[in-house]
Phi, psi and omega in degrees: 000135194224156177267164186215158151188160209288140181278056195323000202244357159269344168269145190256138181327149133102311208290348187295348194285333196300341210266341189213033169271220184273158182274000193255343186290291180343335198257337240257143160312294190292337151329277157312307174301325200262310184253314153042004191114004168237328157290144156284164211280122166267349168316144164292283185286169184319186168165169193257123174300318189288301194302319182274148189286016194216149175297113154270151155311153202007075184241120165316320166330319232281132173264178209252146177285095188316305187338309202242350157241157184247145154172167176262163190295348178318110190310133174266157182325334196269342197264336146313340208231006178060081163200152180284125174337333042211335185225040159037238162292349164248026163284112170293020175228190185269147160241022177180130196319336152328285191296313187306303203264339177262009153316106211305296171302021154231325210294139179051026168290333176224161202287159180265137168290021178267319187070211185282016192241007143331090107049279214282105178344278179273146169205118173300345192247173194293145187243354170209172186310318206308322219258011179303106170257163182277149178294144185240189152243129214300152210265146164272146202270192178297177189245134208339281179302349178269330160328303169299342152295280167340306250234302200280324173298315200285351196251340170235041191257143182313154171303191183036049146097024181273317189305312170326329199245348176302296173304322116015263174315322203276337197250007143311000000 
């Protein structure tokens, strides 16, 4: 457990709303595919880096934001081989299993061999037929000032999960 605190220059327009939505969105596929280990964490205090859903400095986890870089979940060569990418944010493939397994075009695409008797703190894969889904391709965001729009509706949209559920839909 390590304490953190927010980088402002690590969020991205529009992500604060994620800080106060329904708690039930975390769990959600577009949540994990989308947010995943890529906004940063506004907790303060110490806190377990595994249980939480948000990106710390210097957490190997933290993934690169699908919205604003392209890549597959396909692992790249230097990051099989544990070495640092030589072309960084801009490798179209993953570098580390975080990026690899919450990539829309893997995650829960296959059954956890555990089934519903899963363990596992974090687990990419569908644990009942429901939550099995088919692969998609990562959602892109809107072109510029409507991000920021975007962003300013979900932040002044009523409490309990309405901002949630527009942005649901819309990226449906």
């Amino acid at each position: 457990m390590q304490a953190t605190t927010i980088d402002a220059t690590e969020l991205h327009h529009g992500d604060a709303w994620l800080y106060s939505c329904d708690p039930h969105f975390y769990g959600s596929d577009e949540f994990a595919t989308t947010y995943q280990k890529v906004v940063v964490c506004p907790k303060r205090q110490p806190h377990s880096w595994v249980d939480c859903p948000f990106a710390h400095i210097g957490e190997k986890a933290k993934r690169r934001d699908l919205r604003f870089f392209s890549y597959t979940p396909e692992l790249c060569q230097e990051a099989k081989r544990n070495l640092a990418c030589p072309r960084g944010d801009a490798c179209g493939k993953s570098h580390h299993v975080y990026e690899s397994w919450l990539h829309p075009q893997l995650f829960r695409t296959r059954m956890c061999a555990a089934g519903t008797r899963c363990m596992r703190p974090v687990c990419f894969f569908a644990h009942t037929q429901q939550q099995l889904r088919q692969p998609s391709k990562p959602q892109r965001p809107p072109a510029g000032g409507q991000l920021i729009a975007a962003a300013a509706a979900a932040a002044s949209a009523p409490a309990g999960g309405a901002a949630v559920t527009s942005t649901s839909a819309a990226a449906s």
